[in-house]
N, C-alpha and C positions, 0 to 999 in steps of 0.2 A: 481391621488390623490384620496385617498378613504375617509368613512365616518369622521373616527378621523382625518386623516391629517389635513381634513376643519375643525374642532372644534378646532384641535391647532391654525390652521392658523389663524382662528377669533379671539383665546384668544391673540395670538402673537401680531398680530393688534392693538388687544383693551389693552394690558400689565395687561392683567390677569391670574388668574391660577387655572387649573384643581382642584384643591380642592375647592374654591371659585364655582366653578360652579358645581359641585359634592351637595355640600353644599345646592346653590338656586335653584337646579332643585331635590333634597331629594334623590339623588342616594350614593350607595357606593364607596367608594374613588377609589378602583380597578376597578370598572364598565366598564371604558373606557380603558384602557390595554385589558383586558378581549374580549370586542368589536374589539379590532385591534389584537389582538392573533387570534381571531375566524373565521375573518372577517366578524363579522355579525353588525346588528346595531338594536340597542334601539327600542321598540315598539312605536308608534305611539303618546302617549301622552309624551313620554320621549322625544321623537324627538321635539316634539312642545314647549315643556318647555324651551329644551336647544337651539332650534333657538329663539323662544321669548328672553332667556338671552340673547346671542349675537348680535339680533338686524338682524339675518339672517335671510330668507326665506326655509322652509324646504327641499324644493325641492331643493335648493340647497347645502342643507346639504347632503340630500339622493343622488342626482345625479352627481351635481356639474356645473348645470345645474341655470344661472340666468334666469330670466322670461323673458329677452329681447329674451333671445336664443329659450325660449320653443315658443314666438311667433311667431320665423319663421319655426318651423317645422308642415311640414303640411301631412294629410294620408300619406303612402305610404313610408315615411321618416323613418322606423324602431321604432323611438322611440313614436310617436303621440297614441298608444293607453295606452302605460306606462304611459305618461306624462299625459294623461287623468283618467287614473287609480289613480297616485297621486293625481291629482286635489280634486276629487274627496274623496279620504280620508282624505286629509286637510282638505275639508270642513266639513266633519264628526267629525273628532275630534274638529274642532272649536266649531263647534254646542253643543257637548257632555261638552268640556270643560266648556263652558259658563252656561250650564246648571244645572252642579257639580257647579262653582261658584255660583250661584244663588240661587242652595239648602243652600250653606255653608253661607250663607248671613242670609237666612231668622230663 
């Protein structure tokens, strides 16, 4: 399963629809066709908007990957410097995110 098949799956789930979510995350109605045409996926704060809508974890939007899984992969396991790599940019964009909201506050 790739990037969009999870964002269906979670709207399929939740009985919501891509436009609705196009909508609260301020992207274009094609965006996500576009993303599974290409195979590519959404930069970094687009990602975190549209797991924040779904109630999803990024990482497992980008990998398909829940957090229970990524805790048992350890060095050596192929994927443990990726998954560290993600981490890692999550918390960056959270950081940036929060602090874009905080400008927009004041």
């Amino acid at each position: 399963m790739d990037f969009v098949e999870r964002i269906d799956q979670l709207l399929k789930e939740k009985n919501l629809k891509r436009s609705a979510l196009c909508e609260a995350v301020g992207i274009d109605s094609t965006s996500i066709s576009v993303w599974k045409k290409r195979g590519t996926i959404p930069s970094g704060d687009v990602c975190l908007k549209i797991a924040e809508y779904l109630g999803a974890d990024v990482e497992y939007l980008i990998t398909g990957r829940q957090k229970k899984e990524r805790e048992n992969i350890r060095p050596g396991d192929g994927g443990f410097s990726f998954i560290q790599t993600l981490s890692a940019l999550q918390s960056e964009i959270d950081r940036t995110f929060q602090a874009a909201i905080g400008a927009l506050k004041k």
